[in-house]
C-alpha positions as a Markdown table, in Angstrom:
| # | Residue | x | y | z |
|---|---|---|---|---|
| 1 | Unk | 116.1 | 80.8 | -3.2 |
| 2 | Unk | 112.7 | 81.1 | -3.5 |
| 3 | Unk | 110.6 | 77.8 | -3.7 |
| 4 | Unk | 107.2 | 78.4 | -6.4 |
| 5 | Unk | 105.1 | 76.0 | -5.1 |
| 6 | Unk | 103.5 | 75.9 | -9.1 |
| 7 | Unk | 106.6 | 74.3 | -10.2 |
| 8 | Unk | 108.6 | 73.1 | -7.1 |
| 9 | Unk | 106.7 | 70.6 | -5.9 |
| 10 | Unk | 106.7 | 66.8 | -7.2 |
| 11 | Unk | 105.2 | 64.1 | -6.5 |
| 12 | Unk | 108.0 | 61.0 | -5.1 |
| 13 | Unk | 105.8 | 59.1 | -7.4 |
| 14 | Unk | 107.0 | 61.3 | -10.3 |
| 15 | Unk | 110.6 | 61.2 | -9.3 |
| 16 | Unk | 110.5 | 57.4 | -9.7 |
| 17 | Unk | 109.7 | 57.4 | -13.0 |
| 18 | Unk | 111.8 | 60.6 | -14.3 |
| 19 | Unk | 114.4 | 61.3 | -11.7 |
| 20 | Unk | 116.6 | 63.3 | -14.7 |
| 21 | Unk | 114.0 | 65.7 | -15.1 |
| 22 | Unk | 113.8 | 66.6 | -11.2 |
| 23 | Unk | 117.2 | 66.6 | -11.1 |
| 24 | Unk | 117.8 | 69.2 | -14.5 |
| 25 | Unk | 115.1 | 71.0 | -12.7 |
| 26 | Unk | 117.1 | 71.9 | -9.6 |
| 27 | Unk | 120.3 | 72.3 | -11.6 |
| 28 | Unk | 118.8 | 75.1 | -14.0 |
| 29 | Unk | 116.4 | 76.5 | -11.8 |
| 30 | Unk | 118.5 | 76.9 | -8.7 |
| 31 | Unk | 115.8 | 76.4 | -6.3 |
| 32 | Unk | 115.3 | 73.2 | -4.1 |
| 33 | Unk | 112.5 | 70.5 | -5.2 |
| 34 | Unk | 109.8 | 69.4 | -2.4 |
| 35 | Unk | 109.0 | 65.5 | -2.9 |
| 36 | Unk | 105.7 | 64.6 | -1.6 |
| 37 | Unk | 104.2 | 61.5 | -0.6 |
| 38 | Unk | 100.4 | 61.0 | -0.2 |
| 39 | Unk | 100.4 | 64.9 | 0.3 |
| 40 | Unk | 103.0 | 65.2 | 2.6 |
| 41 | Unk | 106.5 | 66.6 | 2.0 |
| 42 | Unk | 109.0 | 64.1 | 3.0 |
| 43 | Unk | 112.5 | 65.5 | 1.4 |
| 44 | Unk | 113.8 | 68.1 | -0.6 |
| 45 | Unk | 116.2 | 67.5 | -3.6 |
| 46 | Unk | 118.5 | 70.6 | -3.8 |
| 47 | Unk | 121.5 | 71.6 | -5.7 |
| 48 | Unk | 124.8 | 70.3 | -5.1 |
| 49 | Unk | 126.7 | 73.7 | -5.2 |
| 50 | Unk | 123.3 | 75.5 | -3.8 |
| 51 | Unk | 123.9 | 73.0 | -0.5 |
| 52 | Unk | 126.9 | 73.5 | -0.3 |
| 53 | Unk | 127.3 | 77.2 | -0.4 |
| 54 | Unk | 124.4 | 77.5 | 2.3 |
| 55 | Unk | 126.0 | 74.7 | 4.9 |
| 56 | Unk | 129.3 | 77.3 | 4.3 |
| 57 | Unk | 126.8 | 80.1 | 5.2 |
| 58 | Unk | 125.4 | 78.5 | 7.9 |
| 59 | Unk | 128.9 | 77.1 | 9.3 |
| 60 | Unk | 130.4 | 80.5 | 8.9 |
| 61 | Unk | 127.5 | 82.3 | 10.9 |
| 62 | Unk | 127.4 | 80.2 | 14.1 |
| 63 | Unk | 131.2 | 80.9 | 14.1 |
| 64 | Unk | 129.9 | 84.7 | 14.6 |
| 65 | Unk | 127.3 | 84.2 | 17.1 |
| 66 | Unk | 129.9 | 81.7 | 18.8 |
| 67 | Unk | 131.9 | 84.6 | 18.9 |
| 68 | Unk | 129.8 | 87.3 | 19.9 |
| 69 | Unk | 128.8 | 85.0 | 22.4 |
| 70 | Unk | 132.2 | 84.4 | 23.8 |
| 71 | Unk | 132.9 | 88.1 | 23.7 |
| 72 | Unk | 129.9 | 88.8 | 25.8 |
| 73 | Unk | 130.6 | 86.5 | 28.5 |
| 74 | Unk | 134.2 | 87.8 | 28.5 |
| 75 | Unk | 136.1 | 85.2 | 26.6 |
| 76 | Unk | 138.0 | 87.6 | 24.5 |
| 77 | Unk | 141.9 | 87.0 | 23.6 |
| 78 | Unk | 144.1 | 89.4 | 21.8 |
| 79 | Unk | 145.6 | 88.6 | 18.4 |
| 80 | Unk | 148.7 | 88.0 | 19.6 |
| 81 | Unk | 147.5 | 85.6 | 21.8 |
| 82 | Unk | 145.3 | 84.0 | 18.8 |
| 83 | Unk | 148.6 | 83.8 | 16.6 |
| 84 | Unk | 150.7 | 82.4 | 19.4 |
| 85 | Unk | 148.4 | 79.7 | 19.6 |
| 86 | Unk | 148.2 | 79.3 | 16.1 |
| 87 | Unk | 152.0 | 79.5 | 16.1 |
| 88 | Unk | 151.7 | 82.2 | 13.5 |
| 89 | Unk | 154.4 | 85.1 | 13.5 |
C-alpha cells in the first residue's frame, strides 16, 4: 500500500462536492486517500476490506509479540495445559 502523493491526496473541500469519486478512487486503486484541510491532513479514507485485512494483521501480530513476550518472562504452558483450558480433547 503505497500512498502517491500525485494522486492520493484531496482536498476535504473536493470530497464535499464528489465524495463517489474519492470513494471509487480507494476501491480501484487499493491505496488509502489523505483529506486535507487548509494544507493539513486531517483523515484518511481507506478501503473497507483494505482496513480490515490490516487491523487482522495488526491484531494477529501483537498476539505474537504478546507471546514472545510471555515466553521470555517464563509464562510458557504446554499444549495440554492450553487444551485443558480450552476444554479441547
Amino acid at each position: 500500500m503505497n500512498v502517491k502523493f500525485s494522486e492520493d491526496i484531496v482536498p476535504l473541500s473536493d470530497l464535499k462536492v464528489n465524495p463517489g469519486k474519492v470513494v471509487r478512487h480507494v476501491t480501484e486503486e487499493r491505496r488509502p486517500v489523505l483529506l486535507t484541510s487548509r494544507g493539513r491532513g486531517v483523515a484518511v479514507v481507506q478501503n473497507l476490506q483494505d482496513f480490515e485485512a490490516a487491523e487482522e494483521e495488526r491484531l494477529f501480530m501483537r498476539a505474537v509479540i504478546k507471546g514472545m513476550v510471555d515466553q521470555e518472562e517464563g509464562h510458557e504452558k504446554t499444549l495440554q495445559q492450553v487444551k485443558k483450558e480450552l476444554g479441547l480433547k
